[in-house]
N, C-alpha and C positions, 0 to 999 in steps of 0.2 A: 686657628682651628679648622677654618674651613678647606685653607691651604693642603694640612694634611689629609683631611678626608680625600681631596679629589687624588690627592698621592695613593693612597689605598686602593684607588680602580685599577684593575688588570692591563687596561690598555682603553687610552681615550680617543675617544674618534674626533674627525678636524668639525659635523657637523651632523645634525641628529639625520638617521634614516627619512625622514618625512619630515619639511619643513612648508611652508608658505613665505612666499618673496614678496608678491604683491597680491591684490585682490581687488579689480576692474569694474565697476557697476555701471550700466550701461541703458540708456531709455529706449534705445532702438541699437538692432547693429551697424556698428560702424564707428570709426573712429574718433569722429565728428559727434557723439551722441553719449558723448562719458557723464557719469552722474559725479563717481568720485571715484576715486582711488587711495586705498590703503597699504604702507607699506610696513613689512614685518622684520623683522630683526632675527637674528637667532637668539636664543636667550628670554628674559625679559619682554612682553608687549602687555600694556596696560592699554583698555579699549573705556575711559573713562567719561561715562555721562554726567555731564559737572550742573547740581543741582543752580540755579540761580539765586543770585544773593536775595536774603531775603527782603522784602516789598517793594524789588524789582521786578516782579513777573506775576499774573494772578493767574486763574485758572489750570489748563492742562501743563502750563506754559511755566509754574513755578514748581515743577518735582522734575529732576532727570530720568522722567519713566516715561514709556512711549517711543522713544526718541530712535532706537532700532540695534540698540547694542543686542539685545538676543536677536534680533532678527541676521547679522552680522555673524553670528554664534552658528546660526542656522543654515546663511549662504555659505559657510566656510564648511560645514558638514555634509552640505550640498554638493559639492567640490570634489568632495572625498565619497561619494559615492553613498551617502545615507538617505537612506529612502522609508524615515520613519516618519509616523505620520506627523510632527511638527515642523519637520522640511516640510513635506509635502502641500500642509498648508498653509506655509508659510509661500512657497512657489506659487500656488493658485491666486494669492491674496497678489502677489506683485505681479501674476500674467495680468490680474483686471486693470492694473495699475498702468503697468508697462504691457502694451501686448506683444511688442516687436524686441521688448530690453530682453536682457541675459546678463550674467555676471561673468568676469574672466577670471584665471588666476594664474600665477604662475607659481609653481609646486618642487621642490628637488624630492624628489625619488633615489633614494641611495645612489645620491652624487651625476643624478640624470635631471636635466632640466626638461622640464613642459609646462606648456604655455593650456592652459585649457578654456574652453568657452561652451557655458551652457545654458540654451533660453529659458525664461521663464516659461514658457508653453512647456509641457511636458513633450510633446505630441513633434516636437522637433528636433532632431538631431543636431548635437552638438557638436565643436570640433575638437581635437586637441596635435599639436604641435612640440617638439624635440625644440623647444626653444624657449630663449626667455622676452623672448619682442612679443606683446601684444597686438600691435599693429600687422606682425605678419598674418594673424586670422583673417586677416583682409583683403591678403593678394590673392593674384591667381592660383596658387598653388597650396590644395589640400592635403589634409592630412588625416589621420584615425578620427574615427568619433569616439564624440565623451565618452561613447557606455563601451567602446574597444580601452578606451585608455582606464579607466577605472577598473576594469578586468585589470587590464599590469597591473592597477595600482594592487589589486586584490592578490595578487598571484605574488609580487615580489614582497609585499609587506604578513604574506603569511607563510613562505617559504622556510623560515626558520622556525617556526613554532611546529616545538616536539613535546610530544605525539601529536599527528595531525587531527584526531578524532576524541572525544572523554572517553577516557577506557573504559567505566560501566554499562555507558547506555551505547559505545560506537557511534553517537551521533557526531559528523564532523564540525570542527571548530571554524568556522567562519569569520573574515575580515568583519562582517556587522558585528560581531559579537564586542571584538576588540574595539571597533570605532566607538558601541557602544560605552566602552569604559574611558578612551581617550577623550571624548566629549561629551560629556556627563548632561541628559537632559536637564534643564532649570528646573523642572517639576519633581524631579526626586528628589531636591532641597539640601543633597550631601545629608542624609540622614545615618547613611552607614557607607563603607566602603565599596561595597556589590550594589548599592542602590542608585544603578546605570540608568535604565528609564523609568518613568513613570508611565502607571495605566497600562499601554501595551506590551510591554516584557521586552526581553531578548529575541526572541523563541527559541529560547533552551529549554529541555526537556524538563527539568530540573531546574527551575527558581534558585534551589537555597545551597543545593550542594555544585554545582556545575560551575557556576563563575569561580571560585574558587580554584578548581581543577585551571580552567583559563586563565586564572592568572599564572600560577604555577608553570603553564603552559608558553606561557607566552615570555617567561621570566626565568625559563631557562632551569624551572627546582623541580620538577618533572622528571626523574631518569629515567633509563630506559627499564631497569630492574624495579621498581616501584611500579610504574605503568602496567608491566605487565604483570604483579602479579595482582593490582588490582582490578587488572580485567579479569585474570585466575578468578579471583574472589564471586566475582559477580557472575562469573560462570559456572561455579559450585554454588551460590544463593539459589539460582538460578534449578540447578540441578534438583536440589534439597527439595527444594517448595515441587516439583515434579512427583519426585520419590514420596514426598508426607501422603499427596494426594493420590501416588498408588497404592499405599499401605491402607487408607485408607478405603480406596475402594475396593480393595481385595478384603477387608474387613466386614465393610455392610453388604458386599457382594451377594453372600448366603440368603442375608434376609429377603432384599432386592429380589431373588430369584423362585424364591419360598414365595412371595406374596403373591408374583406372579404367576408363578404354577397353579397356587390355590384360586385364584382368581378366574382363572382359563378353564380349570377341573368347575368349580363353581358354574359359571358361565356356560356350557359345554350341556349338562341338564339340567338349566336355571335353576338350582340348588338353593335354599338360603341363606346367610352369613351365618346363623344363629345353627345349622348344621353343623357338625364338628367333622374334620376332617378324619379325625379313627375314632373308633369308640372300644370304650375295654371292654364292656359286654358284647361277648359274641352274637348275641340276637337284636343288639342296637344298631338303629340306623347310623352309617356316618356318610361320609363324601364319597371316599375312597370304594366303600362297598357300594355305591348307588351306581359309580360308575362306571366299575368292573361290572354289575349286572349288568349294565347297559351297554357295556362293550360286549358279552356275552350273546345277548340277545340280538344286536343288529351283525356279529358275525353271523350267526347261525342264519339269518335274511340273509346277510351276503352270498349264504353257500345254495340258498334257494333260488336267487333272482339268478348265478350264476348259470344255473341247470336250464333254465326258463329263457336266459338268453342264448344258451346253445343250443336248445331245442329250435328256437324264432332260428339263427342262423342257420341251422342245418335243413331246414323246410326251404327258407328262402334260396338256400341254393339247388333245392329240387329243381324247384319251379322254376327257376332261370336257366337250369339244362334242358328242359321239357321248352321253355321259350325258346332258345336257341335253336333248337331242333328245329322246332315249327314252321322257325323263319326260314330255315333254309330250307325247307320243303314248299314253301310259299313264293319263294326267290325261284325254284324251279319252276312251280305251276306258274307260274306268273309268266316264264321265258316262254313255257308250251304254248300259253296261251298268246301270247305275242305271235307265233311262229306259226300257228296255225290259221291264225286273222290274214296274216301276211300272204298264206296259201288260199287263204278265202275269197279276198280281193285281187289275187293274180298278182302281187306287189313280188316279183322272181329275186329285186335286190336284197327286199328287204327277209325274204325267205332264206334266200344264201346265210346273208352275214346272221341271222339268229341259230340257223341252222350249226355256223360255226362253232358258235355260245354252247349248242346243246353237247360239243364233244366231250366236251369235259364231264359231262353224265358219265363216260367212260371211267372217270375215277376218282368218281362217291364212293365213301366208304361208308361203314353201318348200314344200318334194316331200313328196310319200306315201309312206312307207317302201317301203309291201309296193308300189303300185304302181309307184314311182320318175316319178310326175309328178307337177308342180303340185295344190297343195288344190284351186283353181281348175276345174280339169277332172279330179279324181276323182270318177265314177257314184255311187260310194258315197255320198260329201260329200254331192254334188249332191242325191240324192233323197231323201239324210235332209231336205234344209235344203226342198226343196219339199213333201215330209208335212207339215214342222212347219209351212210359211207356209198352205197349205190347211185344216189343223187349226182352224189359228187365226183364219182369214178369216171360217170360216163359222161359221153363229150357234150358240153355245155349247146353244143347247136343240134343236142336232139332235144327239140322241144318237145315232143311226144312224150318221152318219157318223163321228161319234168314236170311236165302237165299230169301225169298220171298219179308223180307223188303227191304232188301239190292237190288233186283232189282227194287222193286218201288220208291225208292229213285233216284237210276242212272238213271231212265229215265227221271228225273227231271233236267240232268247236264244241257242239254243246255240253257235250263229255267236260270235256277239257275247262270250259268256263263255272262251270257248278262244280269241280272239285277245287278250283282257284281262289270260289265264297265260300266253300265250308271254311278252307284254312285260314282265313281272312277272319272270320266270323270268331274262330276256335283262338285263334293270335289274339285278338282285342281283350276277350274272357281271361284268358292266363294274365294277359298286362294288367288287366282291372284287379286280376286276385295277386298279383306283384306287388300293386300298390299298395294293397290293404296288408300286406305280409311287412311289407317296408315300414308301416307305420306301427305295425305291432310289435314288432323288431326296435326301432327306434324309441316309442316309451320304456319297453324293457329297458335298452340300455340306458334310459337315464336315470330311472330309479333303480338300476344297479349301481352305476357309476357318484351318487348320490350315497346310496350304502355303504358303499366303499368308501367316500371321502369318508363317512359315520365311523365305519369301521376304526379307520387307522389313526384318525384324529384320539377316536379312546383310548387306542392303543398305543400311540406317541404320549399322551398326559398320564398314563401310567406309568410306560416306561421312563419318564423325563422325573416322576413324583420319586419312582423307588431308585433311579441314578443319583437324584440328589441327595436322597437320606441315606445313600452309603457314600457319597463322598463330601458331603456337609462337615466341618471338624474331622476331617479325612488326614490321616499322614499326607497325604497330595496335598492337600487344601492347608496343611498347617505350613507346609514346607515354602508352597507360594508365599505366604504371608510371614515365615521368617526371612525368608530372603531380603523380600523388599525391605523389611525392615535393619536386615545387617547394612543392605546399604544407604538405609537413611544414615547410620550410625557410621559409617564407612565417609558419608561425604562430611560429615558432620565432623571428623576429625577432621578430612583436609580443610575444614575451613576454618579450623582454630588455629592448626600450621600453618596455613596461609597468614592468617590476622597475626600469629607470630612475625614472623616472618618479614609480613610489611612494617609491624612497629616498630622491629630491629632495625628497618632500611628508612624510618621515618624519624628514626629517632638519632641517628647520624647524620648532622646539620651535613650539609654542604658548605663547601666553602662561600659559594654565593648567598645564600642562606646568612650565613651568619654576618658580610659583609653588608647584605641589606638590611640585619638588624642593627649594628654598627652604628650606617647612617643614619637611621630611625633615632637612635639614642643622641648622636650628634646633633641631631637637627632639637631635638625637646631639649638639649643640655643649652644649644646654644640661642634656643626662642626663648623658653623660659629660665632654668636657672638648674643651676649644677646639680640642685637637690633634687630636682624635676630627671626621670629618664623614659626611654621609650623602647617598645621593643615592638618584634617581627614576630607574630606564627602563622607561615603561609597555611596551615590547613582549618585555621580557624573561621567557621563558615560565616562570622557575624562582623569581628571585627579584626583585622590581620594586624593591623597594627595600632597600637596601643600606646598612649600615654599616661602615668601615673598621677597627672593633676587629675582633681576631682573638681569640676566645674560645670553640669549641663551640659547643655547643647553644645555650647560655645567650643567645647574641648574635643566634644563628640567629632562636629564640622573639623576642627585643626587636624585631628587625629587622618581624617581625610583627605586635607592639604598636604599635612605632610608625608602621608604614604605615596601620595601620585608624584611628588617631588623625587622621595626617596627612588621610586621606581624611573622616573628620567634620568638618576644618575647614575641608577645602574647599568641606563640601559649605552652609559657611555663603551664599555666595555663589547667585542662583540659576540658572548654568549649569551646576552639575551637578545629577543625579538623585538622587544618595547620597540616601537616608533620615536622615540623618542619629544614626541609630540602629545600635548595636554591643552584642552580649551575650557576652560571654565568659566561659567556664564553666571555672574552675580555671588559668590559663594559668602559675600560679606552680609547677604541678605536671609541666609541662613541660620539667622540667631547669631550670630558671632561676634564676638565684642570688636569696638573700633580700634582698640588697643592691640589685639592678639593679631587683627588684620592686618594692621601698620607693621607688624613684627615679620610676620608673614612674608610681605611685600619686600620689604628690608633684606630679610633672608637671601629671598633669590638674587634677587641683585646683587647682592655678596657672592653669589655661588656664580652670577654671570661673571663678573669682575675677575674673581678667581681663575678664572676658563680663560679668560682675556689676556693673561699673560702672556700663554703659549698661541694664542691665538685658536685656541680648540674652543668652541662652544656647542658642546655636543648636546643642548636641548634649545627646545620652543617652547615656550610657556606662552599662552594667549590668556590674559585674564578681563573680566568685565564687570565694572564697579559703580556705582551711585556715591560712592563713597570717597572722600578726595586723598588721591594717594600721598605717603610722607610727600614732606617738603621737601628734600633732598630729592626726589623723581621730579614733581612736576615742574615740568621745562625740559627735561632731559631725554632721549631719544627713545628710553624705555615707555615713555607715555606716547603712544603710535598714533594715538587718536582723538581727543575729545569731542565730543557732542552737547550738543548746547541747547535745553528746548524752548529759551526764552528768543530766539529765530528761525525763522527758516534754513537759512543753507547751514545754522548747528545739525539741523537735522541729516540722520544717514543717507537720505533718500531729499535732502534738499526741500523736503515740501511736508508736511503732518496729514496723512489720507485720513480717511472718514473714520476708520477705525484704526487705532495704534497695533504698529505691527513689534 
């Protein structure tokens, strides 16, 4: 029977994707510093901690617990790149132990051999080597580090798994995830099939539905048409839940906006809630009319303060023409008077060059204050401007006549100084009355600007109150709100086409599909009995595969034996991803009867045997037992290991530390 099952595979490989050859425990590096070494088989390896007979051994020393088969479980997931937290403390527990050991191993990677070595320090780089010698970690010549090699490992052992990501959530599918499932923590006890770790998860998205996808994934029953349209699906769920909660908001919208108008109109002339926004009698108070009064009334201020601030403006700019003026006749008297001091004191330079200054008297334009005529034809102007052109006509070395201007000029100081302070005097007065305009001007404008805000604010909440109650329940406003709702109804159909759709593509087994249930059936026909069968439903999230005995736990645990079996033979074939690699740490200790174990055990080794003919053994099986396996194994090559805690070098680690690892 078994014969023909493996005849049924598509095509059998010479040796699984991922195996273990040996496994190197080391107290310090170097080759001189070996704790022990374990070697692995393809097929079949029993890692068996053989309780001691009894009242040979008392204390820690008479159970085969302690003894380091998990911990073994642990270093070989180590190996393989698992960095969950019971490697991890399992690694700290052996740096205190060992501070300088590390563990070796040598690994075939789809038909690649490497030699890898990693210390118990985390904090140390490891090495790893294209070979199967141990001893070369030791020569001269390097190679990749553990965490470069583990990348390969990561990269060629998930190269096949299609789709690379869960179609619903896009999160990508990760080697942890699958080591996860090939080396089942001890602490999930094989409760159900998906129950990969215990306490810290996956970290998948998605607990209950997502392993499932992964395995599918990883096993090749994943197509490309199924994939996609249950990423479709998730992308109209997705849609839908959008569209309800626009429908919805476009629904309470009205109110939402009604409250807050009322609220702001309210607020606006602190109003009280108990005032009614309209009222049916025309002579009742409401909201609506307090606030149209009150908009009423601070327009009608707005149009007063407006008046009041263009009057302030138009004044202020008198008064700064009239300053202006002042200064510049100030600016003049100021140069006379310079020019004539210059003439006073005999200073001839400094008469020249001011002298110069005053030409430009020549073309002032507008009146004379004091005489109220044109620059043009004031006396004054006029016979400054013909001194200074006669001055300067005549030849600079007749001092006589320069002297002569130069006295008719300084007899002109005191003149000239007492018209320099009236302007002086008359300047300060208009600035002072500047100032007082500037600040009369500026209250204006703030309590116009102030009225204005008043203004408009009443008159945006009115206008905002009567735009809503003609488009409130508006054609417009219905029209928003059917819309959104045609196409809530719109995705709502593609998603029942869609759920069509995939049922039709889920419900047409695969051919691999149906050869994994096959073997499922095989294996329950041929553990238990022919009345007994077993079947396959990859999308069932709890238990995918199923046996028809009714037994507890005991059947529950087998039903998990023998799916992860089922799944190494398929993975002989190479349409699936499977690794072809499985470690399981104790599964006898799971409730399981010693009988269904024995059968169990039996099993495989028939399925090795089988493979043995053509020399194909396209899986690794790694199992760890307290329990002594049939009598037909022990002795035989399938038993890789025992451990023994009634001595020391029984134990994995040669020695019992303080606390059992």
């Amino acid at each position: 029977m078994v014969q023909e099952l493996i005849q049924q595979l598509p095509e059998v490989r010479r040796s699984p994707r991922l195996w273990f050859e040996r496994l190197t425990l080391f107290r310090e590096a170097g080759p001189e510093h070996v704790l022990r070494t374990v070697t692995f088989q393809r097929g079949l390896n029993i890692v068996w901690a053989k309780e001691p007979v009894a009242g040979s051994a008392s204390g820690v020393r008479a159970a085969g617990h302690g003894v380091g088969k998990t911990s073994l479980c642990l270093l070989l997931r180590l190996c393989l790149g698992d960095t969950a937290k019971a490697v991890s403390e399992v690694r700290e527990e052996l740096f205190g132990e060992f501070p300088q050991g590390g563990v070796a191993a040598v690994l075939h990677v789809e038909d690649q051999v490497f030699t890898l070595f990693r210390h118990f320090n985390t904090y140390k780089d490891g090495i790893a080597l294209e070979s199967d010698d141990i001893n070369a970690l030791w020569g001269e010549e390097t190679g990749d580090t553990d965490r470069s090699f583990i990348q390969h490992l990561s990269d060629t052992m998930m190269a096949k798994v299609t789709p690379s990501a869960i179609p619903e959530t896009d999160q990508a599918i990760e080697w942890r995830h699958l080591l996860a499932w090939i080396s089942r923590d001890q602490g999930s006890r094989f409760k159900s099939f998906f129950s990969w770790r215990e306490g810290e998860g996956t970290g998948l998205q998605r607990s209950r539905q997502d392993p499932p996808i992964i395995m599918r994934a990883v096993l090749g029953l994943l197509d490309q048409a199924e994939s996609s349209l249950m990423s479709r699906l998730a992308e109209l769920e997705t849609d839908l839940e959008l569209a309800k909660k626009q429908t919805a908001a476009l629904l309470h919208e009205p109110v939402l906006i009604r409250r807050r108008i009322e609220s702001d109109l309210r607020a606006w002339r602190n109003l009280p809630d108990s005032l009614p926004m309209h009222a049916e009698d025309l002579f009742a108070d409401s909201v609506v009319k307090e606030v149209r009064s009150a908009a009423d009334k601070t327009a009608s201020a707005l149009q007063d303060w407006n008046e009041r601030q263009d009057e302030a403006e138009q004044n202020l700019a008198k008064l700064r023409a009239e300053v202006t003026e002042l200064q510049t006749q100030l600016n003049r008297a100021s140069l006379e008077y310079d020019y004539v001091e210059a003439a006073r004191v005999g200073d001839e330079d400094a008469y020249k060059t001011i002298g110069v200054k005053l030409l430009r008297l020549t073309q002032l334009a507008g009146d004379c204050q004091e005489g109220n005529i044109p620059f043009s034809k004031c006396q004054h102007i006029q016979a400054e401007v013909e001194r200074l052109q006669v001055a300067n006509l005549r030849d600079e070395r007749d001092k006589k006549s320069l002297n002569r201007a130069m006295e008719e000029s300084a007899s002109r100081a005191v003149a000239v100084l007492q018209r320099k302070k009236q302007l002086e005097v008359k300047l300060q007065s208009l600035e002072m009355t500047e100032t007082e305009l500037v600040g009369k001007r500026n209250k204006i404008r703030e309590v116009r600007d102030k009225t204005s805000h008043e203004a408009r604010r009443g008159e945006e909440l009115l206008v905002e109150m009567e735009r809503w109650e003609k488009s409130a329940g508006s054609l417009v406003s219905q029209a928003a709100i059917d819309q959104s709702c045609a196409k809530s109804d719109g995705i709502g159909r593609d998603i029942s086409s869609t759920r069509t759709q995939l049922a039709i593509v889920q419900k047409d087994l695969s051919s691999r599909e149906k050869r994994i249930a096959s073997i499922m059936d095989r294996f329950t026909g041929e553990l238990l009995s022919n009345d007994a069968f077993g079947a396959f439903d990859p999308r069932d999230e709890n238990r995918p595969f199923r046996i028809s005995m009714r037994g507890g736990e005991a059947y529950r645990v087998l039903e998990v034996l023998l799916g992860d079996i089922a799944c190494l033979m398929e993975s002989a074939g190479d349409g699936s991803a499977f690794p072809g690699l499985v470690i399981h740490d104790c599964p006898r200790e799971a409730d399981m009867s010693a009988g269904l174990y024995e059968g169990f055990l039996l099993l495989t080794n028939r399925l090795q045997k089988a493979f043995e003919v053509g020399e194909n053994i396209p899986f690794q099986y790694i199992v760890t037992t307290t329990t002594p396996p049939p009598e037909e194994l022990i002795g035989s090559e399938q038993v890789c290991l025992v451990l023994d805690p009634s001595f020391d070098d029984g134990m994995l680690f040669k020695r019992r530390f303080s606390e059992a690892i």
